[in-house]
VOPAGU-2260 file (C-alpha; in pm, 1 decimal, decimal comma):
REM VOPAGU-2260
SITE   aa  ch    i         X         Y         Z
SITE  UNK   A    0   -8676,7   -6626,5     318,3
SITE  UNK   A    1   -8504,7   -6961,8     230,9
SITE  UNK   A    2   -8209,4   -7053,7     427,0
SITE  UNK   A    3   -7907,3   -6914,5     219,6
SITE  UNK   A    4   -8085,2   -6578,4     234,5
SITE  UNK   A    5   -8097,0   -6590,6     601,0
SITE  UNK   A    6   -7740,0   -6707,4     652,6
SITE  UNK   A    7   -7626,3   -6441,6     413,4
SITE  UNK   A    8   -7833,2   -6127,0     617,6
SITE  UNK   A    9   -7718,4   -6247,3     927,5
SITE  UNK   A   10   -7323,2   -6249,0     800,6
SITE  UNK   A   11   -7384,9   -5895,0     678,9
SITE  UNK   A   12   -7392,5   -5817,6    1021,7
SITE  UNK   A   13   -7074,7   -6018,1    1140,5
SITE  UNK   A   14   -6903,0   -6327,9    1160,4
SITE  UNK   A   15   -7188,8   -6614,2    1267,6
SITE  UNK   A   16   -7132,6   -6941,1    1454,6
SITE  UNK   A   17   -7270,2   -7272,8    1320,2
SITE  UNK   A   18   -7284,4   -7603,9    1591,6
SITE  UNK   A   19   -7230,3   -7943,7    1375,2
SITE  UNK   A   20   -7359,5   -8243,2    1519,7
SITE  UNK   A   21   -7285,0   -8600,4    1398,4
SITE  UNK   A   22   -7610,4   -8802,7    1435,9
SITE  UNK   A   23   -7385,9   -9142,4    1427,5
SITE  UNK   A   24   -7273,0   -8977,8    1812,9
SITE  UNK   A   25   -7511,7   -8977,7    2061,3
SITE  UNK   A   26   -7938,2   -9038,6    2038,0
SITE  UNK   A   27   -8164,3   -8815,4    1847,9
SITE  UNK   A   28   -8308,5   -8707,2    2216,7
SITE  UNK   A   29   -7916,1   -8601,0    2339,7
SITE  UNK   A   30   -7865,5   -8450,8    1957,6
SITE  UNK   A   31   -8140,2   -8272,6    1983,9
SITE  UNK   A   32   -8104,0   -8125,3    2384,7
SITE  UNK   A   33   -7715,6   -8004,6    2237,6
SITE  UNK   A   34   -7890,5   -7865,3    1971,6
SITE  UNK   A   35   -8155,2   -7662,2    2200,4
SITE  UNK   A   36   -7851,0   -7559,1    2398,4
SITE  UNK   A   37   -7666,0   -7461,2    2111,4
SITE  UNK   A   38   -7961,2   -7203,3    2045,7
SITE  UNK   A   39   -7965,7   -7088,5    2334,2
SITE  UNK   A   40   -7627,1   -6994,8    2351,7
SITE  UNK   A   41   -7651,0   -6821,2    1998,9
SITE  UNK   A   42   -7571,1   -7008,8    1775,8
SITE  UNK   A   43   -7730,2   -6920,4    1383,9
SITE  UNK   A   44   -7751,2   -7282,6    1250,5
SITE  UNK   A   45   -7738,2   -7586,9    1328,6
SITE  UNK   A   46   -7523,3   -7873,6    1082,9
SITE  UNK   A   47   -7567,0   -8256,6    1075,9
SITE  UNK   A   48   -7358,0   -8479,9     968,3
SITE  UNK   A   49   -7079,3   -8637,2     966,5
SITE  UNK   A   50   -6766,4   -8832,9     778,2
SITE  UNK   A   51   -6854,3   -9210,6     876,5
SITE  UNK   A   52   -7153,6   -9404,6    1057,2
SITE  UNK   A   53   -7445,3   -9165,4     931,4
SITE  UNK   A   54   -7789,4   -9367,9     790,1
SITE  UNK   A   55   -8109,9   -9279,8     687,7
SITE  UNK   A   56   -8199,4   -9378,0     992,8
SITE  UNK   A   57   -7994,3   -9197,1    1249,9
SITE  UNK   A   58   -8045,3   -8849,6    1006,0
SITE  UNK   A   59   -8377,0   -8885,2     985,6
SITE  UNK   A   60   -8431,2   -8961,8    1342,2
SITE  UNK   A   61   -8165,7   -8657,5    1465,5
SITE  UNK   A   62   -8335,6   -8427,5    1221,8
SITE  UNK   A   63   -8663,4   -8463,8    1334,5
SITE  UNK   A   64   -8579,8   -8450,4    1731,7
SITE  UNK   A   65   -8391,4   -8158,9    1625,3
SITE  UNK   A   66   -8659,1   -7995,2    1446,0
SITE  UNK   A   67   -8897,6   -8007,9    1769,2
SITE  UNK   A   68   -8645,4   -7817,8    1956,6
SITE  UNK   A   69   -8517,7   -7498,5    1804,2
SITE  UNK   A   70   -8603,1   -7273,2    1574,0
SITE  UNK   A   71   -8274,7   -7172,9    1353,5
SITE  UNK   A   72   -8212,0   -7327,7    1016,5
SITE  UNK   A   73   -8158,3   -7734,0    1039,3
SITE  UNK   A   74   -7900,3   -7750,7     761,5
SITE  UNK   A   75   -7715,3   -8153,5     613,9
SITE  UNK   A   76   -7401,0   -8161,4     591,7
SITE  UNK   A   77   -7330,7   -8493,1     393,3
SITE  UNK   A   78   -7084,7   -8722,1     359,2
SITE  UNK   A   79   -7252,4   -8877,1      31,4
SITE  UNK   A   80   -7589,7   -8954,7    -121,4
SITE  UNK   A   81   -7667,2   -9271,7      97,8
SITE  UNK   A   82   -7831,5   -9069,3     304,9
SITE  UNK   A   83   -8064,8   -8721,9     233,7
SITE  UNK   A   84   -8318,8   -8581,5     520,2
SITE  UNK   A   85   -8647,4   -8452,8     385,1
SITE  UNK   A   86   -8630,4   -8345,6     764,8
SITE  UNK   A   87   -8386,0   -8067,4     671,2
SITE  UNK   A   88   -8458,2   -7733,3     604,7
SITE  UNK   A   89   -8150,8   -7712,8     354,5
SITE  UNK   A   90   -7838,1   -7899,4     225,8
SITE  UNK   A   91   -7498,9   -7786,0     170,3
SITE  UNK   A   92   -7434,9   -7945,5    -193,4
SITE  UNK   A   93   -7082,3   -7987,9    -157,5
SITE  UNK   A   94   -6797,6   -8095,4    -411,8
SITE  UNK   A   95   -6442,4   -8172,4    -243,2
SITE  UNK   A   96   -6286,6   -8005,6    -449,8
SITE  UNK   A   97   -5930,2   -8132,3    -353,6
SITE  UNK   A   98   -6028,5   -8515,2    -382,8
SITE  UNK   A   99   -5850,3   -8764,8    -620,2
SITE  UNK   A  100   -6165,7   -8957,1    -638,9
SITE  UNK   A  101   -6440,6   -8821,0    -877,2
SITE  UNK   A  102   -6706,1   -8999,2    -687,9
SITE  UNK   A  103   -6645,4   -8699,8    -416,5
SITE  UNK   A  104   -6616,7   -8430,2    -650,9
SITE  UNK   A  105   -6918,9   -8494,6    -870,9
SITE  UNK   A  106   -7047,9   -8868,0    -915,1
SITE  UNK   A  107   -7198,9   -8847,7    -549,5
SITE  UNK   A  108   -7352,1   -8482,2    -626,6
SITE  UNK   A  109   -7518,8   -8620,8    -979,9
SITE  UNK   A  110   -7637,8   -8936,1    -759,7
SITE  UNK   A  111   -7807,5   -8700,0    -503,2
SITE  UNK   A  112   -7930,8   -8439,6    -674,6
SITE  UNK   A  113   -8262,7   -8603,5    -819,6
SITE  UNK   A  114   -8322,1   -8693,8    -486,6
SITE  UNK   A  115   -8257,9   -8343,7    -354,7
SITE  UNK   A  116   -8500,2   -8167,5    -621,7
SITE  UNK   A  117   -8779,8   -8460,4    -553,3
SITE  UNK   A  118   -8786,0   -8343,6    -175,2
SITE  UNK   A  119   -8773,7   -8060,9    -230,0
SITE  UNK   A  120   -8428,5   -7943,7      -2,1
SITE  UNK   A  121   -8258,9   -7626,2     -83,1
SITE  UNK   A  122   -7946,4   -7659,8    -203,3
SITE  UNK   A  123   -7676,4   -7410,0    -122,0
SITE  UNK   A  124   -7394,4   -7507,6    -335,1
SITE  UNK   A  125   -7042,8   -7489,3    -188,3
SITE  UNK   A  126   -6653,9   -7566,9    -276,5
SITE  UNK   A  127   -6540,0   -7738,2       5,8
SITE  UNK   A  128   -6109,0   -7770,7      75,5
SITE  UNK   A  129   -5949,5   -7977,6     251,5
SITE  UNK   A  130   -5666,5   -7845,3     484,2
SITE  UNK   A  131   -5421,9   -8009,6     658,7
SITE  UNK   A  132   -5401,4   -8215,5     917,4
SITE  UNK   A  133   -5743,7   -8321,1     682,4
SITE  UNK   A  134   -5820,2   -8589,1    1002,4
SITE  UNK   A  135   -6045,2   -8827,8     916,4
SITE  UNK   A  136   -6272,7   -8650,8     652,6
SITE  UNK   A  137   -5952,4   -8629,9     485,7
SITE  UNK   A  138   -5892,0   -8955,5     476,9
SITE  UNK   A  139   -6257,0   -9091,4     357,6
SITE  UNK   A  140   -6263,5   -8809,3      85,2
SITE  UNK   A  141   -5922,5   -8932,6     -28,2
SITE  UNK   A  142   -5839,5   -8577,8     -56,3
SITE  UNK   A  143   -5489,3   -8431,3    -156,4
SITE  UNK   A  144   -5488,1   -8241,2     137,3
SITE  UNK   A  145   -5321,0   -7887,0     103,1
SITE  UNK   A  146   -5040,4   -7817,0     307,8
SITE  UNK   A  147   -5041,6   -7563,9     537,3
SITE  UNK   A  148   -4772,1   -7351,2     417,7
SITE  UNK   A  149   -4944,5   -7396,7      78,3
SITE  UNK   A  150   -5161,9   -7076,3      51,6
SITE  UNK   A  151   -5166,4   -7019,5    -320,0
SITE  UNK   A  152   -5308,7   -7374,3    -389,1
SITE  UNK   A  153   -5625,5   -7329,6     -96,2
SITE  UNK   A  154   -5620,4   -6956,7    -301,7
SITE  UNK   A  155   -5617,9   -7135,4    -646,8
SITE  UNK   A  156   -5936,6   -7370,3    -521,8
SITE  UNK   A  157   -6116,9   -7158,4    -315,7
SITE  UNK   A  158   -6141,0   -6858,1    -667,6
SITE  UNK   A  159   -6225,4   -7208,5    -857,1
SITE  UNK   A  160   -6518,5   -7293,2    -672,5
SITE  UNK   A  161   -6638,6   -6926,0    -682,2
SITE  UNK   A  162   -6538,3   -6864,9   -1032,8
SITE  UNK   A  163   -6765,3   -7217,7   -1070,9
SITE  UNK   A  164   -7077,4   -6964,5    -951,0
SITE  UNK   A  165   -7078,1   -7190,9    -584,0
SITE  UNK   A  166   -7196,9   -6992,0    -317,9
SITE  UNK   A  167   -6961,8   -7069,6     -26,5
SITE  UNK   A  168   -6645,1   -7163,7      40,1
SITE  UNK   A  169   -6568,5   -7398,9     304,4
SITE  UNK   A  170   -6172,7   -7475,3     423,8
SITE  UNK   A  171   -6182,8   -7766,5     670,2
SITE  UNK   A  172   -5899,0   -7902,5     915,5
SITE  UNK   A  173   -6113,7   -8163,9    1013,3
SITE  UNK   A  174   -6294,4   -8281,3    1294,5
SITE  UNK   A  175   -6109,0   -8320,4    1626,5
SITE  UNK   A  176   -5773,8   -8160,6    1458,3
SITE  UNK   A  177   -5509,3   -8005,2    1686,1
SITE  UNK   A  178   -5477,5   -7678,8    1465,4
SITE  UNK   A  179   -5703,9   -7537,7    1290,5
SITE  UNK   A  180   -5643,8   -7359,6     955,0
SITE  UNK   A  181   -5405,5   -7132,6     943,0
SITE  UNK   A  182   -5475,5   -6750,3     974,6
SITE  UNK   A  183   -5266,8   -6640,0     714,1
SITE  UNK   A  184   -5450,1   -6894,8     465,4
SITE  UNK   A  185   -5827,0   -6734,5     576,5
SITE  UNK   A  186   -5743,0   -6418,8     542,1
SITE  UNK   A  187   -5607,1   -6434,5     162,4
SITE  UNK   A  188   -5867,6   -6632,2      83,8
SITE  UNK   A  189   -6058,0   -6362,6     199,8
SITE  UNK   A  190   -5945,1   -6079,4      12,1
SITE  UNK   A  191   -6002,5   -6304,6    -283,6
SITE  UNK   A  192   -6291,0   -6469,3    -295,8
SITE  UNK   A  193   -6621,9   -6299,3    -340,2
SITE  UNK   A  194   -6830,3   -6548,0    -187,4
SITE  UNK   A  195   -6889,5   -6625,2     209,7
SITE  UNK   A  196   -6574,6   -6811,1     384,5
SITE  UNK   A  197   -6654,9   -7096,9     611,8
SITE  UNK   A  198   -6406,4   -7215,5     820,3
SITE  UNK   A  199   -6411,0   -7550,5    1049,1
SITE  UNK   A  200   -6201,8   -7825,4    1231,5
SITE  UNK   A  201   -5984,9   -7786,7    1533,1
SITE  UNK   A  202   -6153,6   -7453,4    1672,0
SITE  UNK   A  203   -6151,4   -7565,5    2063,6
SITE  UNK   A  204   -6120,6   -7254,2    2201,4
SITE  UNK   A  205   -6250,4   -6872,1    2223,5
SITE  UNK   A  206   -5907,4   -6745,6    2151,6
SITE  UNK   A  207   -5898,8   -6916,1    1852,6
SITE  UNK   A  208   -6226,2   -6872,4    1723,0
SITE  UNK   A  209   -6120,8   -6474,2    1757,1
SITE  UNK   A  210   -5880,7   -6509,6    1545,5
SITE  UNK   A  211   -6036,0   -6691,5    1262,2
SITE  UNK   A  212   -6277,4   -6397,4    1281,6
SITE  UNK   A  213   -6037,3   -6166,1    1280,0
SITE  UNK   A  214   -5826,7   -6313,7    1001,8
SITE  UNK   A  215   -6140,9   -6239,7     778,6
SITE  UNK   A  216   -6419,9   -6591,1     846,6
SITE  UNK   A  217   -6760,2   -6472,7     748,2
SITE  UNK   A  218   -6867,6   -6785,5     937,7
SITE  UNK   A  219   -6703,9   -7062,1    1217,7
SITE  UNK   A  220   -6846,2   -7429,6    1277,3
SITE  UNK   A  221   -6770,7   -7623,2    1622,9
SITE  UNK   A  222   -6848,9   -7922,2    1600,6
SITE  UNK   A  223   -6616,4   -8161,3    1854,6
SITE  UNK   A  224   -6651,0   -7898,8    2113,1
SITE  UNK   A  225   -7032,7   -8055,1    2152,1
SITE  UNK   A  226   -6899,9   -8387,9    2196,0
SITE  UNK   A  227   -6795,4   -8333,9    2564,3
SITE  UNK   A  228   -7069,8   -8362,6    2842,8
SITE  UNK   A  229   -6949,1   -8002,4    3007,7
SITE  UNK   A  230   -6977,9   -7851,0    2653,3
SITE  UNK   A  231   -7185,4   -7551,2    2753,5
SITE  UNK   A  232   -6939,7   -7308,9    2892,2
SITE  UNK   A  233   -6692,9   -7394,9    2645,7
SITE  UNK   A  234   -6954,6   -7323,4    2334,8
SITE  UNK   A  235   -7055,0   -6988,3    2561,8
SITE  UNK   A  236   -6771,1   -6851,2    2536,0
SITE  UNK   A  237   -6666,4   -6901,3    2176,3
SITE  UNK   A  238   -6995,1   -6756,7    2083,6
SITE  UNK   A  239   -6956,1   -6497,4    2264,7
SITE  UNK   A  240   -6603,6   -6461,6    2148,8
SITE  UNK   A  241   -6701,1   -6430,8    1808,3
SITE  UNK   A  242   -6986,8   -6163,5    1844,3
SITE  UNK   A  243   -6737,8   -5923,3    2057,0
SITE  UNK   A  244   -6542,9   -5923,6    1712,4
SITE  UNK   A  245   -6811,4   -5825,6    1547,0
């Protein structure tokens, strides 16, 4: 079963939870312990990567400390094509979509993409939309971030990139926002897409994660939540949150 087939059996069921971890934030040995916990708790995948700071050698290093820990699908979630894990079990090949700079749209796809098909990675191909606040991946993908109010333009990109034939959509506040997208904004996206809706950035809590399920995300990604040392209980109970909806 390659890893887009599992991801996609295990949404059939429900909503599913995804931890992100940024190997430019703590050691491969720490990166990989959140990760174990992460499993633990439920989680369905595990993410790396992150905006700024991330090497070939901090990836490759996380990846492989992760890898000796859990079990669930160790998926790259890149900033560019500087750095590509033959550590990972898959990679989400991403265009941001909303960026005024081709080199994040396409240039830094063609530049990766050899490199992708010579290790071997599975690609799962994915439109990825920036929302506001945008925070700092925003900011380094020089994105025209869309306005939170402004559902028909996240509607417009999000039926792009699955009229394009990509296989997810992903709408992202950001890492570390103070809102996350809006509800209103998942769930029309929902009802038009016909692809899997990821949603990420500024979901700190179990309330909210319930209500980005409820407003229609086949899956939800934490990422800043890991960041704190006494992450455990809050991660336990979005999980948990988002199964009971399910």
């Amino acid at each position: 079963m390659t890893v887009k087939e599992y991801l996609l059996e295990k949404m059939s069921h429900g909503t599913i939870h995804m931890t992100l971890i940024d190997p430019a934030k703590q050691p491969p040995e720490l990166a990989a312990r959140i990760a174990a916990d992460a499993e633990e708790l439920g989680t369905t995948a595990i993410m790396i990567g992150g905006s700024t700071d991330v090497t070939q050698e901090n990836l490759d290093k996380t990846a492989l400390a992760i890898k000796d820990e859990v079990k669930v699908p160790l998926i790259y979630f890149p900033s560019g094509a500087n750095a590509i894990s033959p550590h990972c079990d898959a990679i989400y090949f991403m265009s941001m979509l909303n960026s005024r700079d081709p080199q994040m749209i396409i240039r830094e796809q063609a530049r990766g993409a050899p490199i992708i098909k010579k290790l071997g990675l599975e690609p799962i191909s994915m439109g990825y939309i920036i929302i506001e606040p945008g925070m700092k991946v925003g900011e380094v993908g020089k994105a025209d971030v869309i306005k939170r109010f402004d559902i028909d333009e996240a509607l417009s990109y999000a039926l792009a990139a699955d009229l394009l034939g990509m296989s997810m959509v992903y709408l992202e506040a950001g890492s570390g926002a103070d809102r996350p997208v809006p509800l209103e904004m998942i769930s029309k996206v929902r009802d038009t897409i016909s692809v899997p809706l990821i949603v990420g950035g500024g979901i700190k809590s179990a309330d909210i994660a319930t209500k980005i399920v409820r407003a229609g995300a086949n899956a939800v990604v934490t990422g800043t939540v890991v960041e704190s040392d006494s992450f455990r209980e809050s991660l336990r109970e979005i999980i948990t949150s988002i199964r009971s909806c399910t």
